[in-house]
N, C-alpha and C positions, 0 to 999 in steps of 0.2 A: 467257679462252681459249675460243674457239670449242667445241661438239660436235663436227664433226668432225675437229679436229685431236687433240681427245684420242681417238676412235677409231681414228684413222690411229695413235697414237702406242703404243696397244696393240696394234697387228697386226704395226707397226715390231719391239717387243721380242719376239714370238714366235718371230722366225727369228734363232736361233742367230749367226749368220754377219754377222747384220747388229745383234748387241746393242751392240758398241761401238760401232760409228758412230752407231747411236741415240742411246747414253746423252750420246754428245760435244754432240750437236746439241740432245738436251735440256738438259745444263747453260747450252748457250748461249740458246737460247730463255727458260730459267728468268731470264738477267740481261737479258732485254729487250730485245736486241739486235735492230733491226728487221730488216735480212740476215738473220741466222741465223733471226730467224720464219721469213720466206719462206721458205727453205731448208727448213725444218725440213719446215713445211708439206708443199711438193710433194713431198719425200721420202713421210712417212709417207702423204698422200695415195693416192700410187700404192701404194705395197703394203695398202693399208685395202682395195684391188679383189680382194687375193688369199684367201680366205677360208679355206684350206687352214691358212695362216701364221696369219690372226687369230684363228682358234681354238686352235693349238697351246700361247699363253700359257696357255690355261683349264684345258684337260683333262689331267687326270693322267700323270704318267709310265707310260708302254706296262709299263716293269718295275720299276710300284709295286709292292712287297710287297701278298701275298694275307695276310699275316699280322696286315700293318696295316691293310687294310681289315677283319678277322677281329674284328681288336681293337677299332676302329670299332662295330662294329656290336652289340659287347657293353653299348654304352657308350647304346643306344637307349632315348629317355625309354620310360615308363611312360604308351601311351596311355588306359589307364583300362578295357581289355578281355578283362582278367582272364589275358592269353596274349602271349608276344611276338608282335608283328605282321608280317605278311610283308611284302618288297621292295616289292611291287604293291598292298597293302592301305595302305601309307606314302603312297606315290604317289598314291593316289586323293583320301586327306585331306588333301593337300597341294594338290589343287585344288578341293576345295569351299571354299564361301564362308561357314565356319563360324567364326566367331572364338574358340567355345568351345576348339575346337582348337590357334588359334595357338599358345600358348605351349609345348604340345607338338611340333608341327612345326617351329618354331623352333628348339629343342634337337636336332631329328634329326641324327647326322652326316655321312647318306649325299648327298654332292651332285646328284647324279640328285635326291632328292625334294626338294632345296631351290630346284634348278633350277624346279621345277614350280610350286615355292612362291611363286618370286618374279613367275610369271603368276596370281598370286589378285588376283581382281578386288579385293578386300577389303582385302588389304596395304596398309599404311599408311607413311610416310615412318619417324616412329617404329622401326616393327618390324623395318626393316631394319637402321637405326642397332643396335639391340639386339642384331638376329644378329650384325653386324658388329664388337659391342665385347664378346662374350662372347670368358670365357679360362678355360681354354686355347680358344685359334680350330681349326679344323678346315681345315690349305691349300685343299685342294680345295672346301670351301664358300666359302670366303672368292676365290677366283677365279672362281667361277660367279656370285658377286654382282661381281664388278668386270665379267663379260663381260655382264650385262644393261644393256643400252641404256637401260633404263628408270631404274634405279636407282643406276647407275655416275656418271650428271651430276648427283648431288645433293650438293651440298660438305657436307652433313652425312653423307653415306651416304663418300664418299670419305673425309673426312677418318678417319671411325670404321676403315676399311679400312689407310688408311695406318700409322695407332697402332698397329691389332691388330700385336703382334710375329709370329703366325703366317702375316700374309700372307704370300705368297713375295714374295724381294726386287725379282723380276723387276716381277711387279707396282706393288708399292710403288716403284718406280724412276719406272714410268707414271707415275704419279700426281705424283710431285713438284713439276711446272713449275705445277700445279693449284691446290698450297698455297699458305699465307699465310707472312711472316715468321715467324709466331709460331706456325705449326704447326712448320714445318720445325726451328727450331731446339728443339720439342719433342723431335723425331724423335731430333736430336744427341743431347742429355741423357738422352736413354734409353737407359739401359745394355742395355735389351733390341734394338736397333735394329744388324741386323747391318752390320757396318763398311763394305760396300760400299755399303749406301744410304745408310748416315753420311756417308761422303766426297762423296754426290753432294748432299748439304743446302747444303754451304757456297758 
């Protein structure tokens, strides 16, 4: 499947109003159906132009808990600086091209800095797979890696995204027409795998 149908396909399930019709259009595209590509196609094309919509799958709920970002942030690696580190001191290391640092930026949970993270020149296919299959997942990180253009078309970075149980299911929905056989019916088998993406595997 094309790049851009799979970006058209996540800006499709951003808008509320239109996730059913999405998801119908992606079950049928998932079986191959040459019509329904087409279809599927010019559909999610034309809303892929509205960028209002293809952001709204990514970024957080307007009234996410202040608490559970509260709790997030308790939850920050240990960058080696003797102090916790501020919002903007995260962000900084998260764009230098130090690799000493990977492994602790990679553990951050705040998606602003992994947003940043995932423009390091440095970043490697690997490291993304990792942020991607760490558990517990962090929603909001784990859809800031599906909304990188960069990293979102790599069937190992997708796949790692799909398994994680914390993606949102919205997400994980995208993704599915992307899989193999033999992902999807992972997907199934996983008890962790909530029932409305399960329904959409078969």
């Amino acid at each position: 499947m094309r790049a851009g149908l799979f970006r058209s396909l996540v800006a499709a399930v951003a808008d509320p109003e239109l996730q059913e019709a999405a998801a119908e259009l992606s079950s049928q595209a998932a079986l191959g159906e040459v019509g329904a590509r087409v279809a599927f196609q010019s559909l999610l094309v034309a809303l892929a132009s509205l960028p209002a919509r293809q952001r709204a799958v990514f970024e957080p709920d307007a009234d996410a808990s202040a608490d559970a970002m509260a709790a997030e942030e308790r939850h920050v690696p240990d960058y080696g600086r003797g102090r916790p580190l501020t919002l903007g001191e995260r962000k900084s290391l998260a764009r230098k091209p130090d690799r000493r640092m990977f492994d602790r930026v990679l553990r951050d949970p705040h998606p602003d800095v992994i947003a940043l993270f995932l423009q390091n020149s440095q970043l490697t296919e690997p490291d993304v797979v990792r942020l991607c299959s760490r558990r517990p997942g962090v929603p909001e990180v784990l859809s800031r890696v599906a909304a990188s253009a960069k990293w979102s078309l790599r069937p190992a970075v997708r796949r790692a995204l799909a398994m994680n149980p914390a993606t949102p299911p919205r997400v994980t929905t995208a993704l599915l027409p992307l899989l193999s056989p033999e992902e999807l019916r992972s997907l199934i088998d996983d008890e962790r795998t909530p029932p409305a993406v399960a329904r959409r595997c078969d």
